[in-house]
N, C-alpha and C positions, 0 to 999 in steps of 0.2 A: 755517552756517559749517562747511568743514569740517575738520576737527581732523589731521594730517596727523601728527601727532609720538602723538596718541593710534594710529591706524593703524598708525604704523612697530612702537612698540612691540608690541603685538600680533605683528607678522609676525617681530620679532626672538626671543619668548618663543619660537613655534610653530618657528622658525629652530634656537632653540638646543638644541630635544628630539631634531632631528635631527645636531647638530654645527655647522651653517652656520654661527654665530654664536659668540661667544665669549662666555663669562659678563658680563665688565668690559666689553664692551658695551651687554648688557642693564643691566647694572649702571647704565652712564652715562646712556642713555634715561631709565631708568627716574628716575634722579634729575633730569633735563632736566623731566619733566612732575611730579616733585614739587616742586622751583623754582618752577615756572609757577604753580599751583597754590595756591604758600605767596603769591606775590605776587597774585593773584588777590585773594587775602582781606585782603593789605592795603588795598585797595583804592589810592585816587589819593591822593599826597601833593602838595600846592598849598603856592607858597609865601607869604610871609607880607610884608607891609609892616611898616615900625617902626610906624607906626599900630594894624596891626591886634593886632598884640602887644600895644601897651601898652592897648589895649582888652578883647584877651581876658583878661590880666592882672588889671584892674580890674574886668571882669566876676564873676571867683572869688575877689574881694577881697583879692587880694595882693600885696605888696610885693614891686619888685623882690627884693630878699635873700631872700624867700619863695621865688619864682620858680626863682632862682639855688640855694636849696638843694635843693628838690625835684626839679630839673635836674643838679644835682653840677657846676654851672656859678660863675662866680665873677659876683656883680652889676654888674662892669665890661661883660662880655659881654654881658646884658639889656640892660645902657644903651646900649650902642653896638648891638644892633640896634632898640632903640627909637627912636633917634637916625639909624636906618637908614648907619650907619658899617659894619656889618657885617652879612652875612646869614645867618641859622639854614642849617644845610643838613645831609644825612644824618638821625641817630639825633636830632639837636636838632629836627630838623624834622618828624619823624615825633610825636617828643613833642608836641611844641605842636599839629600836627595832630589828636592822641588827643586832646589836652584839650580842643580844641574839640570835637570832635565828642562827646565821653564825661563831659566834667566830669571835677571832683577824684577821681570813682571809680578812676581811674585809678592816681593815687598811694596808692591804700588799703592795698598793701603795707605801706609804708613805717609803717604805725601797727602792722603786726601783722594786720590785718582781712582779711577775704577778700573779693571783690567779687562782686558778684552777675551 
């Protein structure tokens, strides 16, 4: 594949030794392919049925209220997307995607702990 925003940058740094190029150019590039980059390592976020929620929920044996506090979410919310009335999307969705793929390790902050 080939990477064309990797390319440009390069020709902008070598651009800007000689003037052609303005700093807040490279500037902007440069954060263009470190966006890319950060989103890379998110990998794919998929979204979730009321099903599969109240599955992975009861998977890490937790109660909605569980859920909702670990979340900063209120357990009205769990229910209605367990009830599929509403759907996770964003930073909720990204969360529920971590904890299926990572388990509780994930909220181990929140004890104080550090995760491995």
């Amino acid at each position: 594949m080939v990477d064309h925003l990797s390319d440009l940058k390069g020709m902008a740094h070598e651009m800007q030794k000689i003037g052609g190029v303005s700093s807040d150019t490279v500037k902007y590039i440069d954060s263009r392919i470190q966006m890319r980059e950060f989103r890379a390592r998110l990998g794919t976020i998929v979204s979730m049925s009321g099903q599969q929620i109240k599955e992975l929920r009861e998977r890490h044996q937790l109660t909605q209220a569980m859920l909702a506090e670990l979340m900063n979410l209120s357990t009205v919310t769990i229910s209605k997307w367990e009830r599929d009335e509403k759907n996770p999307n964003g930073t909720a969705l990204m969360v529920l995607n971590a904890l299926n793929e990572k388990g509780m390790q994930i909220f181990a902050w929140r004890n104080g702990k550090e995760s491995s």
